[in-house]
C-alpha positions as CSV (number, residue, x, y, z in Angstrom):
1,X,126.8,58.7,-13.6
2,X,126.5,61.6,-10.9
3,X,128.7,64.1,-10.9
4,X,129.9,66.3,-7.5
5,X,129.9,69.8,-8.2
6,X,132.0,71.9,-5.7
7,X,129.0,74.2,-3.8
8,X,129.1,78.1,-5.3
9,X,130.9,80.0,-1.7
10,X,128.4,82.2,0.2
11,X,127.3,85.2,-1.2
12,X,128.4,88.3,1.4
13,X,125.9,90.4,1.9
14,X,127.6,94.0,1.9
15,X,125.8,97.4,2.6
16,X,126.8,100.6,0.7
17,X,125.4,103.8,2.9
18,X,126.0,107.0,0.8
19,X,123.2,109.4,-0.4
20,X,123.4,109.8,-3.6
21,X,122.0,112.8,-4.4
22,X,125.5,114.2,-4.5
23,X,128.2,113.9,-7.6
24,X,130.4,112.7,-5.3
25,X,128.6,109.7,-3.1
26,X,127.5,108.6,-6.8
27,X,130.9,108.5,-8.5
28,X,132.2,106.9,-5.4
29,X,129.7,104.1,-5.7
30,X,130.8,103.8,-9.4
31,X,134.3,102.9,-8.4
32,X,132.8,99.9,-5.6
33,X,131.2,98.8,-8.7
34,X,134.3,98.6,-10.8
35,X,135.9,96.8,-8.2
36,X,132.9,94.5,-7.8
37,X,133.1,94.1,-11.4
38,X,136.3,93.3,-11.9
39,X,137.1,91.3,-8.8
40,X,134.1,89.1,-9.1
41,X,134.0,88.8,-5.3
42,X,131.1,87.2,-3.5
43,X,129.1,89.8,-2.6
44,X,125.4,90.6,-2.7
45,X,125.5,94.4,-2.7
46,X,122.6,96.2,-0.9
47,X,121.7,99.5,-1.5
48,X,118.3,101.7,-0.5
49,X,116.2,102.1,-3.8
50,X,116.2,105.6,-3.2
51,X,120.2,105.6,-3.0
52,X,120.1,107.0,0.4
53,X,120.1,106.1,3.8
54,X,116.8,106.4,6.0
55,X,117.8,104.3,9.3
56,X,119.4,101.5,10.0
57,X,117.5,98.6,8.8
58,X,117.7,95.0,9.4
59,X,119.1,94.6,5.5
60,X,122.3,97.0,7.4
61,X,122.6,95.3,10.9
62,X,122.8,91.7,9.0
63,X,125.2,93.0,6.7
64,X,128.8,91.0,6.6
65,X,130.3,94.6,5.9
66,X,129.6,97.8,5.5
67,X,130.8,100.5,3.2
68,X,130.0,104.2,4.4
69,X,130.0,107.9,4.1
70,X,131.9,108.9,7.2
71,X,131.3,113.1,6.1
72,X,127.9,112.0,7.5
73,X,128.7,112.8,11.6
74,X,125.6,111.0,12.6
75,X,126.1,107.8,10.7
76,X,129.6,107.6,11.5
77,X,128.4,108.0,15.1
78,X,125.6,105.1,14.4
79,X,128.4,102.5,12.8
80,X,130.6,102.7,16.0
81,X,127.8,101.1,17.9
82,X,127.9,98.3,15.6
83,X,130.3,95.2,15.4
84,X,129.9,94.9,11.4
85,X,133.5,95.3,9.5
86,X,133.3,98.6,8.5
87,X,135.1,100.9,5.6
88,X,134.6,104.4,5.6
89,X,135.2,107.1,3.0
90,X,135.3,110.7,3.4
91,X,137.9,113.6,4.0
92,X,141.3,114.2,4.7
93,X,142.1,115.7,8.1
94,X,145.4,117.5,8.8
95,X,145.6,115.4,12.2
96,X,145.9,112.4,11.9
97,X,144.5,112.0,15.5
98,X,141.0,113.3,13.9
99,X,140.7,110.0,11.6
100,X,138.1,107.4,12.7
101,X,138.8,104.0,13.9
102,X,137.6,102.0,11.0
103,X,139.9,101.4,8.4
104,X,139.5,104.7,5.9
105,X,139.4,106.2,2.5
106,X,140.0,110.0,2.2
107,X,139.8,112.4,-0.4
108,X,143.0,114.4,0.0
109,X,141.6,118.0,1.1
110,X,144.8,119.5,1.5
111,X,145.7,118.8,-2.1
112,X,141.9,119.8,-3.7
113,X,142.9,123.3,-2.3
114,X,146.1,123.7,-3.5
115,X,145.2,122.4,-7.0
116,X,142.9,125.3,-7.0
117,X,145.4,127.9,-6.0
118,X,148.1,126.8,-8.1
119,X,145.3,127.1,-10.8
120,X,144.9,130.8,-9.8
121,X,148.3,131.7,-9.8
122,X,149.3,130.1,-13.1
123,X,146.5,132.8,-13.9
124,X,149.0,135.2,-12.5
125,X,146.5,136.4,-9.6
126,X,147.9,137.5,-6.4
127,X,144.9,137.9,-4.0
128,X,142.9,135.1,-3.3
129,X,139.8,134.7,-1.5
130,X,137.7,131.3,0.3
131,X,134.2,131.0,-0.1
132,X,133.4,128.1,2.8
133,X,130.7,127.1,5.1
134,X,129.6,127.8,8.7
135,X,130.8,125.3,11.2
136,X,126.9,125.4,11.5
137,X,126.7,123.2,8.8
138,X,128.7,120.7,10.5
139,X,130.9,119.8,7.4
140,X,134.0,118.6,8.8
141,X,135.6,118.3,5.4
142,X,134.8,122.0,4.6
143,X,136.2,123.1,7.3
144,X,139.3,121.0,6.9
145,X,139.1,122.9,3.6
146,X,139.1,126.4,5.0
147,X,142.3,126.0,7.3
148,X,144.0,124.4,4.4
149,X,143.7,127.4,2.7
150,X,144.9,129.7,5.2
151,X,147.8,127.5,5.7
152,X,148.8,127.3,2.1
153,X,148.1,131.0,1.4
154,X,150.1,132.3,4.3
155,X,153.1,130.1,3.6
156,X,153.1,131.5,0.3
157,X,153.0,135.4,1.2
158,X,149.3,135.9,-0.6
159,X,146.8,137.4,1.4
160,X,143.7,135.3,1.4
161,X,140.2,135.9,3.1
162,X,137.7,134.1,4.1
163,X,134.0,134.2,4.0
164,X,131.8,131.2,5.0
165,X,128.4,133.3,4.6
166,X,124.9,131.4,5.8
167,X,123.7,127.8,5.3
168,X,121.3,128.0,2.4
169,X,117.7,126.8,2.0
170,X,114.9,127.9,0.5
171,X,114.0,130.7,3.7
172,X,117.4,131.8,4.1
173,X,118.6,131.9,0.3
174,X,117.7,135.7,0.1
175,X,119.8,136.6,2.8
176,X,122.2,134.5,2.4
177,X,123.0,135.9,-1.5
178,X,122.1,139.4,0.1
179,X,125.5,138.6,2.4
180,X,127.4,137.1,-0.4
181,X,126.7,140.3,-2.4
182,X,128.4,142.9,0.2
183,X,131.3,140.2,0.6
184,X,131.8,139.9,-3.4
185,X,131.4,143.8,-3.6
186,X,134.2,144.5,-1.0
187,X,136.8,142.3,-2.5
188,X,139.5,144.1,-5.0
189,X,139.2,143.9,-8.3
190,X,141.2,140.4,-9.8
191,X,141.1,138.4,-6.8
192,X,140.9,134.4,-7.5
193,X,137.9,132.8,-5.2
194,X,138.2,129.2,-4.0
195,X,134.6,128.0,-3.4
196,X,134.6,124.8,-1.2
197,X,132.1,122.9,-3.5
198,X,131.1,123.7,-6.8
199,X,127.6,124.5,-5.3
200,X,129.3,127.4,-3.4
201,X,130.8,128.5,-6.2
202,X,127.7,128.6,-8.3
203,X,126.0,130.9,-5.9
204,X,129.1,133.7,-6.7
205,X,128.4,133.6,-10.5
206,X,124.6,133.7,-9.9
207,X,125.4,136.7,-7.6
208,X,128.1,138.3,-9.8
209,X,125.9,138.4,-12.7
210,X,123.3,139.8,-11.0
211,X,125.8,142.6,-9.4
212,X,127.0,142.9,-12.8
213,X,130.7,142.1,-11.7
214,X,133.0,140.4,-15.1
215,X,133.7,136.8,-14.1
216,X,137.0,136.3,-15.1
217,X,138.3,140.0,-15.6
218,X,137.2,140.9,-12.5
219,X,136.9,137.8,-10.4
220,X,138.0,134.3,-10.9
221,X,136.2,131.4,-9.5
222,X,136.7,127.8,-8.8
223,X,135.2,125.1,-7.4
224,X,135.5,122.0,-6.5
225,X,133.7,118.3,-7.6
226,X,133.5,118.8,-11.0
227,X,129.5,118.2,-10.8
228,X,128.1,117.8,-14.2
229,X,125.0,118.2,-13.3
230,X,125.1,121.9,-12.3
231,X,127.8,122.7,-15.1
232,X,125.2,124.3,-17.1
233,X,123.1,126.2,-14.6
234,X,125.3,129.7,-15.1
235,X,126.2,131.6,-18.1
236,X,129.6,131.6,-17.0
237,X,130.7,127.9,-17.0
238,X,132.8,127.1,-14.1
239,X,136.5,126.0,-13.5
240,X,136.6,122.8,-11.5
241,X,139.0,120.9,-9.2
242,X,138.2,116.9,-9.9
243,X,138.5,114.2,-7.2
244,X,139.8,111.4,-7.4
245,X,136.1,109.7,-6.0
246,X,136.0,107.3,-8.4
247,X,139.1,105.5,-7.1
248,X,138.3,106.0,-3.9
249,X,135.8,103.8,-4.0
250,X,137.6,101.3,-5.7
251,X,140.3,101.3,-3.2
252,X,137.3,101.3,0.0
253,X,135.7,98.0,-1.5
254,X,139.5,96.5,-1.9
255,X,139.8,97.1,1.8
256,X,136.7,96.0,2.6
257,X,137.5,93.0,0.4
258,X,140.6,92.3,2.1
259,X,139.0,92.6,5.6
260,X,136.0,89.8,4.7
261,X,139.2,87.4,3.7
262,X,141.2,88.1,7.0
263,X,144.1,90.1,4.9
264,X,145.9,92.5,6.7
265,X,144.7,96.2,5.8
266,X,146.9,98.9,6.0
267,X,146.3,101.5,9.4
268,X,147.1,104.4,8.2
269,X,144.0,106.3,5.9
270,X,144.3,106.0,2.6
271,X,144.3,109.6,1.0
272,X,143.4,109.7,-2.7
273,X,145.0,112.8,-4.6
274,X,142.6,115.0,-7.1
275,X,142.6,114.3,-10.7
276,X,143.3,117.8,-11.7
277,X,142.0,121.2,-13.1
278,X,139.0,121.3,-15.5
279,X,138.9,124.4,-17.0
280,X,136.5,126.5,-18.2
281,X,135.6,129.9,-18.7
282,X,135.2,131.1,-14.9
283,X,139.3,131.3,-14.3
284,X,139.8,132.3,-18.1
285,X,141.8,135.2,-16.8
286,X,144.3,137.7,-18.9
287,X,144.9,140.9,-17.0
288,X,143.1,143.9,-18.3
289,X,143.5,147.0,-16.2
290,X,140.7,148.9,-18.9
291,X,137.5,149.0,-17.4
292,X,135.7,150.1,-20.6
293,X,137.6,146.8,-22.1
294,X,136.4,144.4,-18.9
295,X,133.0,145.6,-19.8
296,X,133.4,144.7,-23.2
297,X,135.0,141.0,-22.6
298,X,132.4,140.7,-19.8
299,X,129.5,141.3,-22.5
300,X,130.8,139.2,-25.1
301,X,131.6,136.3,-23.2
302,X,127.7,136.6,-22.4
303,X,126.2,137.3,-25.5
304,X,128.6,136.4,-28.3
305,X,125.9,133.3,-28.7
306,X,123.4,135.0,-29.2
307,X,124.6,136.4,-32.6
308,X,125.7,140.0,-31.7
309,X,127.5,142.3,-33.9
310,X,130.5,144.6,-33.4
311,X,127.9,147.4,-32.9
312,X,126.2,145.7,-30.1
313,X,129.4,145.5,-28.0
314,X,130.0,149.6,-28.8
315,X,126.3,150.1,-27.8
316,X,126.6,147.9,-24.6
317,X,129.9,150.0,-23.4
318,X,128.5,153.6,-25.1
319,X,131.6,154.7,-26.8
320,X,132.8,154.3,-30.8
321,X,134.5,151.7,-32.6
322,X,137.6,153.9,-33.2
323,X,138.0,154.6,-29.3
324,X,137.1,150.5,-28.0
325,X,138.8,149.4,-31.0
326,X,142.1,150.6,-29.8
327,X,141.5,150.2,-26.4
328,X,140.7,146.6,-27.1
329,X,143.6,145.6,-29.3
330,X,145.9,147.0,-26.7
331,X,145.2,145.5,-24.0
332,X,143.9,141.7,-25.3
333,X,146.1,141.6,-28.7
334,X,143.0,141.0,-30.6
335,X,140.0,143.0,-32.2
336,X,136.4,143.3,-30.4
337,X,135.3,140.9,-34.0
338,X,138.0,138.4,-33.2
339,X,136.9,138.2,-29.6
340,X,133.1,137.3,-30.4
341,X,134.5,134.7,-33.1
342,X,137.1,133.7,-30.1
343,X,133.8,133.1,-27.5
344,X,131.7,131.5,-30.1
345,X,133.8,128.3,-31.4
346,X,135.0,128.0,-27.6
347,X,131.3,127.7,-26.8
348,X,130.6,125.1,-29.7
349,X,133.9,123.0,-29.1
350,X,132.9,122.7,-25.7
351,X,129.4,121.3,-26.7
352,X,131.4,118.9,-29.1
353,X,133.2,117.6,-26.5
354,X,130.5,117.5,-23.9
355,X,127.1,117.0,-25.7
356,X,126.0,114.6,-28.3
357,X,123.5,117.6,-29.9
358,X,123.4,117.6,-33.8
359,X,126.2,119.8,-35.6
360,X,123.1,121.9,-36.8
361,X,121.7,122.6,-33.2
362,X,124.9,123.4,-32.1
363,X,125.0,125.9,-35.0
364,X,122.2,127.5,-33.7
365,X,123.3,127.8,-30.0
366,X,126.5,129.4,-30.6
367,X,124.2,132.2,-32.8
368,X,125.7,131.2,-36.4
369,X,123.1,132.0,-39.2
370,X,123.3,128.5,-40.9
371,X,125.3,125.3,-40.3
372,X,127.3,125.4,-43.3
373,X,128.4,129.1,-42.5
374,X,129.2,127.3,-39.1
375,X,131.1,124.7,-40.4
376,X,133.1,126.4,-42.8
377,X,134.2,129.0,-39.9
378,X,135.4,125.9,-37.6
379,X,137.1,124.6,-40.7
380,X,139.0,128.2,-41.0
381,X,139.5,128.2,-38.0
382,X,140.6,125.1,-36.8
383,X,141.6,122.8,-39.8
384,X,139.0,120.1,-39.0
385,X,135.2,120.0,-39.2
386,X,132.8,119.9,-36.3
387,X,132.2,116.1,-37.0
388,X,136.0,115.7,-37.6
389,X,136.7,117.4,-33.6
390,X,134.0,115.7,-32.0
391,X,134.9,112.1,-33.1
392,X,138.7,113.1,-32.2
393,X,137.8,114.4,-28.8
394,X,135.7,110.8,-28.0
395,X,138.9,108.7,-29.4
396,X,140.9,111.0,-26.7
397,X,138.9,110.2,-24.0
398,X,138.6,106.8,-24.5
């Protein structure tokens, strides 16, 4: 007997043009997967191999819709030629005349910076300062950015200044830190910096180390992306605001979905709040007005890993344990031995949390002499074991 089988629907051929060298462009795709995922819609997704966008191929110009990186000028340009249904995704403007045609996912820019502030001053700083980027760089977003911050500093009575410095490559790189470092040099001492990307931001550790200025005692910094990949490139680890990118690419293939099936689509952009604050050690702030004392938290938040000793701190800062001791106690309520413990189990939670590297090799990275020396410290200290706070932390997150 034959049977009639009802013929599968089309698959839609849909385009995703991001580059995805960037955090952002790749979490963004994440969350056009989830909604392919869970949707199951008909679409046959096409993406470069390379993740990035060359030129407009004939895989593109066939496409039945397109989803796109509008922060790209030129490709937003290219897709207005085109008469493809079209999603982009990018940044927030303040007009709402700026917004492109095409229906439109934003990151909410205006709400990125003031996480960041609000971060700064539940630090109780009071000068703040804006590490941007040329309008060179033709980074609409970043400049978008930049005004917010002006706008939300003066409304608040803080001073704030700006400093958008060079764009970097590998000829202009010395300069450019060369200009950072007379910028970072001139600012007062505990002023909170908002870098526009997490790359920025970076580039003021690298350069405050160097200058030998105390990230946080004498400057706070944070970014914003959240990008894991550079997290560990600086001794210092870095404060982050977190988008909300991965929902914003959920909610871009959900438009694009409901354009394909002739559903009406809302006009206005769609602007995605931030997750939140990540914090780390970079906006770890607690006022200290000593300056033999910021030199002495500045030193053990470097080397407390690397298994130093009372002494080294008193040798680092010249002066005797009687003296620091005193000062120390007074002005951060604990003692110089405390604070290396203090930096030490902060450094081996975090790699709980954030690495899967054996209890033993985590031992050794935060400068303890054995693991079961380690372990019964974080025991003392905590009332779990390492194993016990790692398996905690996953069940959290999940």
């Amino acid at each position: 007997m034959n049977r009639s089988h009802d013929a599968s629907p089309p698959q839609a051929k849909i385009s995703l043009l991001f580059n995805a060298n960037k955090a952002y462009d790749r979490q963004i795709i994440a969350g056009i997967g989830e909604y392919f995922y869970s949707s199951k819609c008909g679409w046959d997704i096409y993406i470069e191999e390379d993740f990035s966008v060359h030129h407009f191929n004939y895989n593109i110009l066939s496409s039945r819709g397109i989803i796109a990186d509008f922060d790209d000028v030129e490709m937003a340009q290219q897709l207005s030629q085109i008469d493809v249904p079209v999603v982009g995704v990018g940044g927030s403007y303040h007009h709402r005349q700026d917004y492109p045609s095409v229906p439109y996912v934003a990151t909410d820019n205006e709400a990125l910076v003031a996480c960041a502030l609000n971060h700064l001053i539940e630090k109780g700083l009071e000068r703040f300062a804006f590490y941007g980027l040329p309008a060179a760089a033709n980074k609409h977003w970043a400049q978008e950015r930049r005004a917010a911050f002006l706008r939300q500093t003066g409304a608040r009575g803080y001073p704030g200044e700006i400093f958008e410095g060079m764009v970097t490559d590998s000829q202009t790189w010395e300069s450019a830190q060369r200009n950072l470092a007379d910028w970072l040099t001139s600012l007062p001492s505990q002023t909170g910096i908002v870098a526009v990307t997490d790359s920025r931001a970076r580039h003021i550790l690298q350069t405050c180390e160097y200058l030998g200025i105390a990230v946080p005692e004498s400057l706070c910094v944070i970014g914003i992306d959240n990008e894991e990949l550079t997290r560990y490139l600086s001794r210092i680890s870095l404060s982050s605001v977190v988008q909300g990118t991965q929902k914003m690419g959920y909610s871009a293939a959900k438009l694009l979905d409901g354009l394909l099936a002739g559903r009406a689509v809302p006009d206005a952009p769609v602007v995605i709040a931030p997750e939140g604050v990540i914090a780390r050690q970079s906006t770890d702030y607690r006022s200290v007005i000593d300056t033999m004392v910021i030199r002495s938290l500045s030193f053990i938040r470097k080397n407390a890993c690397r298994g130093i000793t009372v002494e080294h701190v008193l040798e680092s800062v010249g002066t005797s344990r009687s003296n620091l001791d005193k000062r120390f106690t007074l002005e951060t309520g604990m003692t110089i031995h405390k604070a290396i413990q203090t930096e030490k189990l902060a450094r081996a939670k975090e790699l709980l949390e954030t690495t899967s590297l054996p209890v033993a090799e985590i031992s050794r990275l935060c400068g303890y002499n054995t693991p079961q020396y380690f372990c019964a410290i974080f025991q003392q200290n905590l009332a779990v074991s390492p194993v016990k706070y790692r398996s905690n932390r996953v069940s959290l997150v999940r």
